[in-house]
Steps between C-alpha positions, in 0.01 A plus 500: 500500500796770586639373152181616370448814642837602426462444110195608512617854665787484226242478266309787624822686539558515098401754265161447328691455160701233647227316668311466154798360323551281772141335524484522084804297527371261737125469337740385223707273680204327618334441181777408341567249770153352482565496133819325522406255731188360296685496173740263725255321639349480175837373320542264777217331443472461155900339512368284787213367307711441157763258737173366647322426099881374381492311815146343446607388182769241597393129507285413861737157518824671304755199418320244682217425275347159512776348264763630633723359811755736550792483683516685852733610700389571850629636817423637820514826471449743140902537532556145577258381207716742273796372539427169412359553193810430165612784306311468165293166595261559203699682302257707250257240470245720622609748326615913652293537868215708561382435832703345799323186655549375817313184689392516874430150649252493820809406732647840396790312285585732203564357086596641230531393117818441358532863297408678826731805539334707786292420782216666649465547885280287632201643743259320715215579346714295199428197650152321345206655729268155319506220238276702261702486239294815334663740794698747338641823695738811445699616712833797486831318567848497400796296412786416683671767352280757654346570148121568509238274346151387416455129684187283333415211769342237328399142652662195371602162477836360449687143468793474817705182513207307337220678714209752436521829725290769538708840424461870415674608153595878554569680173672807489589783290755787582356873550801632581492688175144619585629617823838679332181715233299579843844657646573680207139631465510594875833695400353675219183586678667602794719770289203609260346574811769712646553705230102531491521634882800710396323662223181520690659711796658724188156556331341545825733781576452673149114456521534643854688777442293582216175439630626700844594806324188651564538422817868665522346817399276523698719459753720780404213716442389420853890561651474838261168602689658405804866685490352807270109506679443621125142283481332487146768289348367234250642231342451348166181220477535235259202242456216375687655229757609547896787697506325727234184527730740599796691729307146676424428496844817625642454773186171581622635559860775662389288752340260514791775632725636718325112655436475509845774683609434735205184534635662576847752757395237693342283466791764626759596809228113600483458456897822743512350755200179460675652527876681838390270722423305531821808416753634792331217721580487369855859592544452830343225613686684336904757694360345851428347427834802437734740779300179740609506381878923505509470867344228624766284622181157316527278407226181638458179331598369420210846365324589287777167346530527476106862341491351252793213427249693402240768276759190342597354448112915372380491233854136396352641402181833346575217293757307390172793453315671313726206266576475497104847402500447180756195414322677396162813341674331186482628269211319552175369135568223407752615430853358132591510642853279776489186518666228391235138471587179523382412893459181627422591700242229737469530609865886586397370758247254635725707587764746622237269732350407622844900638532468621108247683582665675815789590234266625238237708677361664225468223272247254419503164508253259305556145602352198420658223721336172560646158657821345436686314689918391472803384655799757498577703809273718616765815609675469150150473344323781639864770483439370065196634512550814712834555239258496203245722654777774587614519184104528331456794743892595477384647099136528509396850499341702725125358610555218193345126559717200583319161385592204693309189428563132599354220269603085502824624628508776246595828708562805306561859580476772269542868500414825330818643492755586199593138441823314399692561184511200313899533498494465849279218570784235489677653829217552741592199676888579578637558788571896570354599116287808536364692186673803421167678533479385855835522638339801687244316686532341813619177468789188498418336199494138665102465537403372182798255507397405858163443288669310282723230758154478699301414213744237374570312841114417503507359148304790350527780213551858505504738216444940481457643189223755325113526596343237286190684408737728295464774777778670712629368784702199556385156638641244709389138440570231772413100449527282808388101482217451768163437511159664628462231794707524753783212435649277807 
């Protein structure tokens, strides 16, 4: 198990690149080995079963047919039996040998023929197992040499000193040739399938390195990012498979970031443009008012309590602004945290028509709100609202008529006032954009895209453009999914 862990940690410890050579190389090794091994096998047995048909084919009795009475020469043992037998006792009577023959008796005594030239060790299983004399066997043996071969047991009869015996004939043939092809096969296998692992782990490094090389730059593109913090770096996206889908995707990120913090930088340089204007004032006017006190001259009445007017007017608006500014430093996508529940909808817009009207004294409002009911957050909700009402009675003029209705989710706000250019319509929802017209009224320039972030983190629509009846005025159209009932 340590052996294990440890080249499995080795494993681990190895550069992506080299791990994929290695297991091509070894996927490789393995079929090649199962290959191998069957064709072997395979080989094997068809040799095996040629000695076995050749084998087959030699005569059941061999020399000692019925008419025949051989000579034999017998001995105790295979070596013993050998040894007695003359050199060239038949001469070539029978002609060149094809098989070796050699006679078992029941008592174990061994006998051989007179052209025997090799004998064959003897087993026990050799010895006859019955006197049917139908019982043939085969069995692997060898000779005395040590040479492999094919042994055919076949039952038998045979003459000794004038008497009838009961004997096993074994017939072999040599496979030590067989067994010499099987090596060299082995041998040849063995190095086809070396140089196949060999040229495996090469082509698994060249398919790695080229299938990684998206992956490599990514990787510098990521180290770039991360030395440089310079985020909206791409790389290059070739096809449709993984690494291409990553690359998109680390592309898409990529470009995300670098959005963001564009988004960000202009956001903190608007919050400073914005910021300036009245903290200069305020500092102005504290220091009109201490340089008076220091120099013993005092203001008069009326510009003092002016001067603390408009101190109190500049603290109002860096209030709204800087609430303005909290609002939208949420993330542009919806918080799964926030507080969502089921708002009555139609209650929001009353009680933000209650404050629009507060802010608009002398203007009218016709509203037509009926039930609907949502899930968003009901502070976020109702400041939407209250944003889009300011800026109806923001440009409507004096004693004009704001029109609020709420239908199926449908709320819409429209004034009499002198409208939006068409050339503007495409900012109304950024951050800090203010018309040049209206860069005089009071004002941050955030409420319509507070509108805007509140709208989309409750999965609705939001859209300002020109009265739709083809009269002045501008109107403000808000969707939000709901129903009439009121939902659980």
């Amino acid at each position: 198990m340590k052996l294990l862990r440890r080249l499995t940690g080795w494993f681990r410890s190895r550069s992506l690149r080299s791990r994929l050579a290695m297991l091509t190389a070894a996927a490789v090794a393995v079929a090649i080995a199962v290959v191998s091994i069957a064709s072997w096998l395979l080989v094997r047995e068809k040799l095996y079963q040629e000695v076995h048909d050749s084998l087959d084919q030699a005569p059941r009795t061999g020399p000692l047919g019925p008419a025949r009475n051989p000579a034999l020469y017998c001995g105790s043992t295979t070596a013993g039996a050998l040894a007695t037998v003359p050199a060239g006792a038949f001469g070539d009577r029978f002609g060149p040998q094809k098989y070796d023959f050699q006679i078992l008796l029941n008592d174990g005594t061994v006998c051989f023929l007179g052209d025997a030239s090799r004998g064959i060790n003897v087993v026990a299983s050799d010895l006859p197992p019955s006197t049917d004399s139908k019982h043939v066997a085969y069995r692997d043996g060898s000779y005395l040499n040590g040479d492999s071969a094919l042994v055919r047991q076949t039952n038998t009869t045979v003459r000794v000193q004038g008497v009838e015996q009961t004997a096993v004939l074994l017939t072999a043939l040599p496979t030590g040739g067989m067994q010499n092809s099987l090596n060299s096969l082995a041998l040849l296998m063995a190095g086809v399938a070396g140089l196949g692992v060999i040229g495996a782990g090469v082509a698994g490094r060249v398919v790695a390195r080229s299938a990684l090389k998206p992956v490599d730059q990514l990787t510098d593109a990521v180290e770039h990012i991360a030395r440089t913090e310079e985020v909206g770096t791409t790389i290059p996206v070739h096809g449709s498979d993984e690494i291409a889908r990553l690359s998109t995707s680390f592309n898409s990120m990529s470009t995300a970031l670098a959005n963001s913090r564009e988004r960000q930088t202009r956001l903190i340089a608007d919050a400073g443009h914005e910021l300036r204007t009245p903290l200069t004032s305020l500092r102005t006017n504290v220091d009109l008012l201490i340089r008076s006190d220091a120099q013993g001259r005092a203001l008069p009445p009326e510009t003092r309590a002016r001067m603390l007017g408009n101190m109190k007017a500049q603290m109002q608006e860096l209030t709204v602004l800087i609430g303005d500014l909290l609002q939208l430093s949420r993330p542009d996508t919806p918080n799964p945290e926030a507080v969502r529940t089921v708002v009555p909808f139609h209650e929001t817009v009353e009680r933000a028509l209650e404050r629009g009207r507060l802010r608009g004294p002398g203007l009218v409002f016709a509203t037509d709100v009926r039930p609907w009911y949502v899930h968003g957050d009901p502070a976020a909700l109702e400041r939407a609202v209250i944003n889009l009402l300011d800026n109806a009675v923001k440009y409507s003029p004096p004693a004009g008529t704001i029109e609020v209705s709420l239908r199926h989710g449908r709320l819409t706000v429209r004034d009499h006032g002198p409208g939006i250019p068409a050339e503007e319509l495409p900012y109304v929802f950024d951050r800090f954009w203010r018309s040049p017209s209206s860069r005089q009224l009071p004002g941050s320039g955030l409420g319509l895209s507070i509108v805007a972030q509140t709208v989309q983190d409750s999965g609705g629509q939001v859209s300002l453009g020109p009265a739709t009846d083809g009269g002045p005025g501008a109107q403000a159209v808000l969707v939000l999914p709901g129903q009439p009932g009121a939902v659980q």
